[in-house]
C-alpha positions as CSV (number, residue, x, y, z in Angstrom):
1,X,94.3,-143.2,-46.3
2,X,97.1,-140.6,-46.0
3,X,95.1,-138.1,-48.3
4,X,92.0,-138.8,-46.8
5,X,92.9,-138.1,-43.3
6,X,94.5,-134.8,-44.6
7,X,91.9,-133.6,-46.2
8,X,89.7,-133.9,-43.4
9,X,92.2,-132.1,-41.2
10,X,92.0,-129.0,-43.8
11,X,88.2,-129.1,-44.5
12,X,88.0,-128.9,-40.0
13,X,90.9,-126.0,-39.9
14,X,88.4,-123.9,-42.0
15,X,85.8,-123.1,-39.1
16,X,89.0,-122.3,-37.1
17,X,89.6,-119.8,-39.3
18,X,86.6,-118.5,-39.6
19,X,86.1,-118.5,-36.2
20,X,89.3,-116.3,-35.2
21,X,88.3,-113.7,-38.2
22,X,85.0,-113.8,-36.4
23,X,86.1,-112.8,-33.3
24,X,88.9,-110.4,-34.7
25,X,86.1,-108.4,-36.0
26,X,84.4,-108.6,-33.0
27,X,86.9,-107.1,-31.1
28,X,87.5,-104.4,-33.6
29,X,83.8,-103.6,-33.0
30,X,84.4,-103.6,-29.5
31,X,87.0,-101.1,-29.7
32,X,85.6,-98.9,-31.7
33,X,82.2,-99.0,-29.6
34,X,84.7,-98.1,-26.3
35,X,86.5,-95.8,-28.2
36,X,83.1,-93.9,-29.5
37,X,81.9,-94.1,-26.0
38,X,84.9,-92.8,-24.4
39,X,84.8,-89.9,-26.9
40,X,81.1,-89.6,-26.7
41,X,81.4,-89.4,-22.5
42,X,84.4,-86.8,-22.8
43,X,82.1,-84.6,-25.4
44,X,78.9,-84.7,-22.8
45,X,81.9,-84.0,-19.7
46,X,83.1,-80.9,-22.2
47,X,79.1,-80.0,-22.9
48,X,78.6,-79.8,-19.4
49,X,81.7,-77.8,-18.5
50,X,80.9,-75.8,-21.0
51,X,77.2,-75.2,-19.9
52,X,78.5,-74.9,-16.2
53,X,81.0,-72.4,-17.7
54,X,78.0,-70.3,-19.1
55,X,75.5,-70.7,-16.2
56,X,78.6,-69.6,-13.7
57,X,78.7,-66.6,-16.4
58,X,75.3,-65.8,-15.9
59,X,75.5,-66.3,-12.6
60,X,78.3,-63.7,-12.4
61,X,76.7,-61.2,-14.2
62,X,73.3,-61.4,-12.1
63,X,75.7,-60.9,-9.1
64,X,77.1,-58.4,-10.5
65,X,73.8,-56.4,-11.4
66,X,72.4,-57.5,-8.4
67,X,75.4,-55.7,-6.4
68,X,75.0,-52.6,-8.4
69,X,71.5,-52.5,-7.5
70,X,72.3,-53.2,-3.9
71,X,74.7,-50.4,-4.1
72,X,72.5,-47.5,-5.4
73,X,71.5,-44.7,-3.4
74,X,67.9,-45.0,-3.8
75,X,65.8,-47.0,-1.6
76,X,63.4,-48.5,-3.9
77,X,66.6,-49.6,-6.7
78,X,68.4,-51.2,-3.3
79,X,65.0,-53.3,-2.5
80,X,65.3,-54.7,-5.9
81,X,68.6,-55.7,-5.9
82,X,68.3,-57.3,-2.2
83,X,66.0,-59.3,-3.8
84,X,67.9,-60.4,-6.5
85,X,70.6,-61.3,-4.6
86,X,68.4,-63.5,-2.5
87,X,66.8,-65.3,-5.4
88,X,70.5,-66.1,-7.0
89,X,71.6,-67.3,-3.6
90,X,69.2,-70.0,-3.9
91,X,69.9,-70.8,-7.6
92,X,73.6,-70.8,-7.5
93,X,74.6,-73.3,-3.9
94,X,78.7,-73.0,-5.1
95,X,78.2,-69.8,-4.3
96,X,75.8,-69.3,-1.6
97,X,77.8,-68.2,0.6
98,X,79.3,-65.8,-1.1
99,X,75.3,-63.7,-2.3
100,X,74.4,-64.2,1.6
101,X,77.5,-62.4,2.5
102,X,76.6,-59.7,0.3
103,X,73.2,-59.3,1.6
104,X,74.9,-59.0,5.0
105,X,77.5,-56.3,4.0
106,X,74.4,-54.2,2.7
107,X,72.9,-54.4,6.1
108,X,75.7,-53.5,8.4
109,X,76.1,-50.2,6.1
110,X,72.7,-49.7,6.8
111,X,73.5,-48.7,10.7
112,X,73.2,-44.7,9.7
113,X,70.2,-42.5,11.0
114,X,66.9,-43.8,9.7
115,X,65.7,-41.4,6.7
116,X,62.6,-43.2,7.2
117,X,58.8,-42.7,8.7
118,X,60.4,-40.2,11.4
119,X,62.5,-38.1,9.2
120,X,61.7,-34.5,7.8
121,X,59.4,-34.5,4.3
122,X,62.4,-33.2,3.0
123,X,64.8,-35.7,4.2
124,X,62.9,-39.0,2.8
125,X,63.7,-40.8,0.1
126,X,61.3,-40.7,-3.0
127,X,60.9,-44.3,-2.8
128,X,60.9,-46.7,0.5
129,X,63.8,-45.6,2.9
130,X,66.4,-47.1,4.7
131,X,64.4,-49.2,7.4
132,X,62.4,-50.8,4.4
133,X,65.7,-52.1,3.1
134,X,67.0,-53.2,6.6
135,X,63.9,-54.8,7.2
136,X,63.4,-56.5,3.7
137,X,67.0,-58.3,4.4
138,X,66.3,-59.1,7.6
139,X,62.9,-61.2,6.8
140,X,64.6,-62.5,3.8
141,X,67.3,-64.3,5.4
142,X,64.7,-64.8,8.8
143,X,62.7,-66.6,6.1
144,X,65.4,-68.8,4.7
145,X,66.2,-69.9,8.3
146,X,63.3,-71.7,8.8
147,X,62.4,-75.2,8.4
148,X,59.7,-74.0,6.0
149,X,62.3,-72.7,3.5
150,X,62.3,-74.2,0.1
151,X,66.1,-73.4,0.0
152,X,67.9,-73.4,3.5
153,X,70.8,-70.9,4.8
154,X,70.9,-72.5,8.1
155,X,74.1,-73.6,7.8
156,X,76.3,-70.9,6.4
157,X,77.5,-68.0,8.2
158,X,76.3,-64.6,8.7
159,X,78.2,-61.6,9.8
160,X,75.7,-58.7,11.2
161,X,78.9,-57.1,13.0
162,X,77.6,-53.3,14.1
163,X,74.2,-53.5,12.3
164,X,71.1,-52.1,13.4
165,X,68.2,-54.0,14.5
166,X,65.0,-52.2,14.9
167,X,62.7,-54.8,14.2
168,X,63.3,-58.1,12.9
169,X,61.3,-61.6,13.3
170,X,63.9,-64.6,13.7
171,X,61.5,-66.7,15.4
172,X,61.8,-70.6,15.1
173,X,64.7,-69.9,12.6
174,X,67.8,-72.7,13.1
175,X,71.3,-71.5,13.2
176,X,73.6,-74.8,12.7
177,X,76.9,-75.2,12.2
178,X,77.8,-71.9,11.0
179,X,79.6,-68.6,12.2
180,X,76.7,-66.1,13.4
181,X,78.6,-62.3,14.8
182,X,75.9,-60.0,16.5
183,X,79.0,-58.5,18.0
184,X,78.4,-54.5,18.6
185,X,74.5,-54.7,17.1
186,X,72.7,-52.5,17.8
187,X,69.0,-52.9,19.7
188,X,68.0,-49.8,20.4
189,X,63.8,-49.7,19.2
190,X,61.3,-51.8,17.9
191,X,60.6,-55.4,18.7
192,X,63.0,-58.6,17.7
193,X,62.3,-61.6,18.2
194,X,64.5,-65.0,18.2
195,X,61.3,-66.7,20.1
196,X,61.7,-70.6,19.5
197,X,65.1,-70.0,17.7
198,X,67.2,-73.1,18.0
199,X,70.9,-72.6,17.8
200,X,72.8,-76.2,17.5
201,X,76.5,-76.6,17.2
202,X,76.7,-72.9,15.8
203,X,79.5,-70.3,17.0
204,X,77.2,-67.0,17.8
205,X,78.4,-64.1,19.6
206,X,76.5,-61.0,20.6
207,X,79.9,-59.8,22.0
208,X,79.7,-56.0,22.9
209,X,76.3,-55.6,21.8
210,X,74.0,-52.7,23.0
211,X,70.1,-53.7,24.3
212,X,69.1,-49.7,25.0
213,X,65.6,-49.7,24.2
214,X,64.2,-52.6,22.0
215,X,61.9,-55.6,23.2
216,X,64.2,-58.3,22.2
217,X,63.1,-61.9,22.4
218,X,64.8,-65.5,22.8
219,X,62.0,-67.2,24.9
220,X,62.0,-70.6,24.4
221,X,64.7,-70.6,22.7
222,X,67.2,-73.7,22.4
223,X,71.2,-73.4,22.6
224,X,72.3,-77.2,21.9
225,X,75.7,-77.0,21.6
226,X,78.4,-75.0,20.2
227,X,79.3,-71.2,21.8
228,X,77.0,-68.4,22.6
229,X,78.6,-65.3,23.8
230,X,77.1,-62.6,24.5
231,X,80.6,-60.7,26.6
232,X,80.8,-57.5,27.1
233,X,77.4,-56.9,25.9
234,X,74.9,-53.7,27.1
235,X,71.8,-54.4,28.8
236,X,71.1,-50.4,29.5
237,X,67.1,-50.2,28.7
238,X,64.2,-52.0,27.0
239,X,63.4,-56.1,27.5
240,X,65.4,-59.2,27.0
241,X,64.0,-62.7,27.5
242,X,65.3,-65.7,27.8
243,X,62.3,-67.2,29.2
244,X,61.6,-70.9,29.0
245,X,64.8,-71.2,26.7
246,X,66.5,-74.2,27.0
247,X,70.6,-74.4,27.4
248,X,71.7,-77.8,26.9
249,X,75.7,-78.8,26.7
250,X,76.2,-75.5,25.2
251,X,78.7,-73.0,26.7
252,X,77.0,-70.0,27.2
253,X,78.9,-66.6,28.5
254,X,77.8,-63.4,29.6
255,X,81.4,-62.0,30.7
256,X,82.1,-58.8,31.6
257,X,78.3,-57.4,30.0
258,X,76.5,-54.6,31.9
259,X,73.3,-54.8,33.5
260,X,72.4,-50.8,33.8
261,X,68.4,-50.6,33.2
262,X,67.3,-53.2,31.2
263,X,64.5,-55.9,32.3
264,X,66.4,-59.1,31.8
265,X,64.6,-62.4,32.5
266,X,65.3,-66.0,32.5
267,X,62.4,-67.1,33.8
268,X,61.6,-70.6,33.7
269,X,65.3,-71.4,31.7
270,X,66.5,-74.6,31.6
271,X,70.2,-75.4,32.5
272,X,71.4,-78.9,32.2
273,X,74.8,-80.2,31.3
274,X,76.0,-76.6,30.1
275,X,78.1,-74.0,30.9
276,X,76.6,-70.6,31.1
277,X,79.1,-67.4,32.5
278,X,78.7,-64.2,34.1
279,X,82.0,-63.7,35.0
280,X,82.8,-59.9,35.9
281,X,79.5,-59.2,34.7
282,X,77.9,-55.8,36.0
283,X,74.3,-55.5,37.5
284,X,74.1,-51.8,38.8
285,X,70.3,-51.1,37.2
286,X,67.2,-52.9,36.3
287,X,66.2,-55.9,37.0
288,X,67.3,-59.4,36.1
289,X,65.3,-62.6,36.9
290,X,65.9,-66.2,36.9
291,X,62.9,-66.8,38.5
292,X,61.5,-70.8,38.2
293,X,64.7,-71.5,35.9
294,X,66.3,-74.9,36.6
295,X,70.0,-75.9,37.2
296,X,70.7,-79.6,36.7
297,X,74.1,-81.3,35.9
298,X,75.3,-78.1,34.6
299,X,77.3,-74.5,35.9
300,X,76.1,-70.7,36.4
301,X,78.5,-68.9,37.1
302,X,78.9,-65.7,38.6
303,X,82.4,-65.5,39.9
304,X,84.0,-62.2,40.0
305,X,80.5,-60.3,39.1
306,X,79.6,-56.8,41.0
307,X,75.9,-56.3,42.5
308,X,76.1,-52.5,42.8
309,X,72.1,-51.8,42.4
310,X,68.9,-52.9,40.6
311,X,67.4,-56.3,41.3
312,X,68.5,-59.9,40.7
313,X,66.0,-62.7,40.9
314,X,66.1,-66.3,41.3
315,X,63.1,-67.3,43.0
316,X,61.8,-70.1,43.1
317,X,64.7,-71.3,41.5
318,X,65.6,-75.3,41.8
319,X,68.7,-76.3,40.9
320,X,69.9,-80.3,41.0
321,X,73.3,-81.9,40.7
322,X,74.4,-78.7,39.2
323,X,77.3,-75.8,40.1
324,X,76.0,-72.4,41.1
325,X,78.8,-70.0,41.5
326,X,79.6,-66.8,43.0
327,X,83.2,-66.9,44.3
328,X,84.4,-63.5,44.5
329,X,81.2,-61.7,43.7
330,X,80.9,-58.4,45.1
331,X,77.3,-57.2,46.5
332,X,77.5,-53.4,47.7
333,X,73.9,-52.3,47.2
334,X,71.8,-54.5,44.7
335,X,68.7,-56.5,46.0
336,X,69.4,-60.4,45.6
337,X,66.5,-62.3,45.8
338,X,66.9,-66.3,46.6
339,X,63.0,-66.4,47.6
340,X,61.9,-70.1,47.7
341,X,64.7,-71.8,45.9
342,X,65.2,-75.2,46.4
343,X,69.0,-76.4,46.0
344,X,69.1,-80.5,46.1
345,X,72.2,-82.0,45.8
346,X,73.5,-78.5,43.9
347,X,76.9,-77.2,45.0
348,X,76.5,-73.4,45.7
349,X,79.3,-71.4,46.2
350,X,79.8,-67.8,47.3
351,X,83.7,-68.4,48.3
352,X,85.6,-65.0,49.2
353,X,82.6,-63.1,48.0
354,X,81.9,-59.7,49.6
355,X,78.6,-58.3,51.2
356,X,79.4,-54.9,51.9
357,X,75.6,-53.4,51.0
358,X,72.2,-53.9,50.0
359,X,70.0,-57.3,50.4
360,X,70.6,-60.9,49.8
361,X,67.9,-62.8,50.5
362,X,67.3,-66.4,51.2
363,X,64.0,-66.8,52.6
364,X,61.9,-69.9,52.5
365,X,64.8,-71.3,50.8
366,X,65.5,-75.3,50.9
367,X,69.2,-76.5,50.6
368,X,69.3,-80.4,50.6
369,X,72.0,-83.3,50.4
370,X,74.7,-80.4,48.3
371,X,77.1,-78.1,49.5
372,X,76.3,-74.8,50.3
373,X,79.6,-72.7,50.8
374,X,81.0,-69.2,52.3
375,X,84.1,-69.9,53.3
376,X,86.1,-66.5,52.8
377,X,83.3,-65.1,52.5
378,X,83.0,-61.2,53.9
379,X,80.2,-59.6,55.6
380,X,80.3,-55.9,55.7
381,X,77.6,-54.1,55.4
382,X,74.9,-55.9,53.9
383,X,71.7,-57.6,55.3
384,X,72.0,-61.4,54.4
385,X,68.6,-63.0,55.6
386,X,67.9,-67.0,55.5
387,X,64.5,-66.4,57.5
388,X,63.0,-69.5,57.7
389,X,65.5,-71.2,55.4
390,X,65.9,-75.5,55.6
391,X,69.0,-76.7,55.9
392,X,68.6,-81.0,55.7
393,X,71.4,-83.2,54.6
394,X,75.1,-82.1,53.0
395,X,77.0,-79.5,53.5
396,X,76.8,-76.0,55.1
397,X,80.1,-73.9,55.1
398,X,81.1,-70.2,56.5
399,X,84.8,-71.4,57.2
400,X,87.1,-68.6,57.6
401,X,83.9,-66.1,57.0
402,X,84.7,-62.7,58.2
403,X,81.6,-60.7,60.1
404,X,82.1,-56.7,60.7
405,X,79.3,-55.1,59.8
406,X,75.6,-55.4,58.5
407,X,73.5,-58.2,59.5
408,X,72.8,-62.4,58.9
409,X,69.4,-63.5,59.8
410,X,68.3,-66.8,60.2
411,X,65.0,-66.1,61.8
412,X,62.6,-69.5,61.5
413,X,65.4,-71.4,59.9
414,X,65.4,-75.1,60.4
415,X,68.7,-76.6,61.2
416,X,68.9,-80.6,60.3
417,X,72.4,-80.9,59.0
418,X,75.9,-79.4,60.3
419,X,76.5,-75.7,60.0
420,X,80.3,-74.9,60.5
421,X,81.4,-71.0,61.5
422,X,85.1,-72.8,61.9
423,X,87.6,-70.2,61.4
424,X,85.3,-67.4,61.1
425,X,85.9,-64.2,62.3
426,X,83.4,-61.8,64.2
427,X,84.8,-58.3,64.8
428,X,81.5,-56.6,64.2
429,X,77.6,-56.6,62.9
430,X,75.4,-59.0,64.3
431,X,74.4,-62.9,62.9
432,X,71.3,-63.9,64.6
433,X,69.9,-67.4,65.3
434,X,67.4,-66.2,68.0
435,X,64.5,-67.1,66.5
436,X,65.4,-70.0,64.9
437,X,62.7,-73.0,64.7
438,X,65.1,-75.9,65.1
439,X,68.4,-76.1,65.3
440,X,69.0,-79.9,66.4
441,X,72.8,-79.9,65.3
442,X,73.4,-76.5,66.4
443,X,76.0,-74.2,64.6
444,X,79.7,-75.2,65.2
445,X,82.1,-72.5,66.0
446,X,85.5,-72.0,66.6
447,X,87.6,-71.7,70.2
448,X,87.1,-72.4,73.2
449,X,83.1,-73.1,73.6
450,X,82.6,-69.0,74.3
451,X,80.3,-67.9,71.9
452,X,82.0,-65.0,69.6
453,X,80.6,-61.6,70.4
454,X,77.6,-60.3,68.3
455,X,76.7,-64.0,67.6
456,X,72.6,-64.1,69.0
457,X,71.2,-67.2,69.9
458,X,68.0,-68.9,71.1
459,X,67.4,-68.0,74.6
460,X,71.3,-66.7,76.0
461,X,72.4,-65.9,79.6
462,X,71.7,-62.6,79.8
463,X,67.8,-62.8,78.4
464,X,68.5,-61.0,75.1
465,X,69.4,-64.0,72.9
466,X,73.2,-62.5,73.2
467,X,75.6,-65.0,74.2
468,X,77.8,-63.9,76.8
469,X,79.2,-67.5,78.7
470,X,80.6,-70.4,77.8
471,X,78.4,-73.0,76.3
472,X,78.2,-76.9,74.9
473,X,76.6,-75.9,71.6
474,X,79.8,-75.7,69.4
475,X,81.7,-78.5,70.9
């Protein structure tokens, strides 16, 4: 029995044996297999560094052809390498960035005198000439700035710092996200246009650029976003439009540019939610118009800007729930044009501005349930005319207004809110509510009842409309 049981115990170990060689082997299969496919995987890694190594080579040397091309002194060599720079840009995304930039370098060094169509026979390049080349990088990266593109540039940046633009088509191209410098460009001839450009989260700045002669175009446009500056900048001939564009949450700013002859419109512009600046901004030629353009929910400002000649338009403006500023403007001999504008629930503001010449006008103008406000304001020498002006519901303010010259018109203004002359001053000049239409709150003024002298209203004491008495209207 003894031997029988052991023998079966032996003859059942055997499988067990078998069984652990068995899965012994397996294992050194396994290992083997990971092993090969670790050192298979790290070959194909080293095979594709290696054939990224040789592509960045080739890469490197098209760049550096391409930038020897871009660097030659004949036209026709440049145009090839401009495009070969172009084409690599698009093949090689690590470095993008880097072939756009160098496409840009090329055309801020072409900001020379034009050897081109207008130049002497003798002064022409054999082959092409300088404005080809400008113009062939221009539509190039234009072209790549569309949604159209095959390969997109939107996104990077582009540095056209002091170049010259003398024609260029930017239209419906999409700036987003990147750095884009216009600063000191020059647009002095030709026609560019940015018509239906949209600029969304980008920082772009025009800053200290000249507009002397060109037709430049951003109608239609859209700024969504980010910072658009154009500070500093020359508006001193030629056209600018802005008209139809759209400013939406983006900060906008025209500080301290100069408005000496150009024709600058924003007619029909859009403003909501935004902040657009013309802080210190001169207007001393031309003509600038927002006529039609709509304010709501965001600021124009003006403060601190001088009116010294030309024409400034916003007629027919309408401007809601938005800030429309001019504290501290200055207006000695411009012609300011407020013709039909209808300001509901808008808070307009000419604080300590000064009106020491030219024309402001206000006529057929609406200002409803906002804040209208002069307070501070001085009136020196201009004529300031709200001729048939309606003033229904908020807030109407010449507080502490100063009057010593020049004249304020409301000729066939209707009067169905408060208008406050508290404070004020009148030590000259003439304000003149003769001919109003209706005035059921009439104007409230400071003192004692007497009316202040040069102050004209509807039918006075002495059969002139001058007030000379005391009277009820201002208690």
């Amino acid at each position: 029995m003894w031997l029988r049981y052991g023998g079966n115990d032996k003859v059942g170990a055997v499988p067990l044996v078998f069984a652990a060689i068995a899965g012994a082997v397996v294992l050194v299969v396994l290992i083997v297999a990971y092993r090969r496919h670790r050192v298979a995987a790290s070959i194909a890694v080293l095979n594709s560094a290696n054939a990224q190594l040789e592509r960045d080579r080739g890469y490197r040397e098209r760049f550096t052809a391409a930038a020897a091309q871009v660097g030659d002194e004949k036209a026709a060599i440049q145009l090839a390498g401009v495009r070969a720079m172009a084409e690599l840009a698009d093949a090689w995304p690590e470095r993008r960035q880097t072939c756009v930039d160098a496409l840009c370098a090329h055309l801020r060094r072409l900001n020379s005198p034009d050897a081109g169509l207008d130049a002497a026979p003798g002064d022409q390049p054999k082959s092409g000439s300088t404005r080809d080349v400008r113009r062939a990088v221009i539509k190039i990266i234009a072209a790549h700035l569309r949604l159209s593109a095959k390969v997109s540039w939107r996104s990077l940046d582009f540095d056209f710092t002091g170049a010259v633009f003398d024609g260029g088509d930017f239209s419906h191209a999409g700036f987003s996200g990147g750095e884009i410098s216009f600063s000191g460009a020059k647009f002095n001839c030709g026609k560019v246009s940015f018509a239906g450009a949209e600029f969304s989260g980008s920082r772009v700045s025009f800053d200290g650029a000249e507009f002397s002669g060109s037709q430049v175009s951003l109608g239609r446009a859209r700024f969504a976003g980010g910072k658009v500056s154009f500070s500093g900048a020359r508006f001193a001939g030629g056209e600018v439009s802005f008209a139809d564009a759209e400013f939406s949450g983006s900060e906008v700013s025209f500080d301290g540019a100069e408005f000496s002859g150009s024709q600058v419109s924003f007619a029909g512009a859009r403003f909501s939610g935004g902040e657009v600046n013309y802080r210190g901004a001169r207007f001393s030629g031309g003509q600038v118009s927002f006529g039609s353009a709509g304010l709501s929910g965001g600021e124009v400002s003006f403060s601190g800007a001088r009116f010294s000649g030309g024409q400034v338009s916003f007629g027919l403006a309408g401007l809601s729930d938005g800030q429309l500023s001019f504290n501290d403007a200055e207006f000695s001999g411009a012609q300011i044009d407020f013709h039909s504008a209808r300001f509901s629930g808008a808070q307009v503001s000419f604080i300590l501005a000064r009106f020491s010449g030219g024309v402001v006008s206000f006529v057929l103008s609406k200002f409803s349930a906002g804040q209208a406000s002069f307070n501070g304001a001085k009136f020196s020498g201009s004529l300031v005319d709200f001729g048939s002006t309606r003033f229904s519901g908020g807030l109407v303010d010449f507080f502490g207004a100063e009057f010593s010259g020049g004249q304020v018109s409301f000729d066939g203004a209707r009067f169905t809110t408060q208008v406050s002359f508290l404070l004020a001053k009148f030590s000259g000049g003439e304000v003149d509510f003769s001919k109003v239409a209706d005035w059921s709150p009439q104007p409230q003024f400071d003192g004692d009842g007497r009316r202040p002298a040069g102050v004209r209203l509807p039918g006075g004491s002495n059969g002139t409309g001058v007030s000379e008495g005391p009277s009820s209207a201002g208690s």
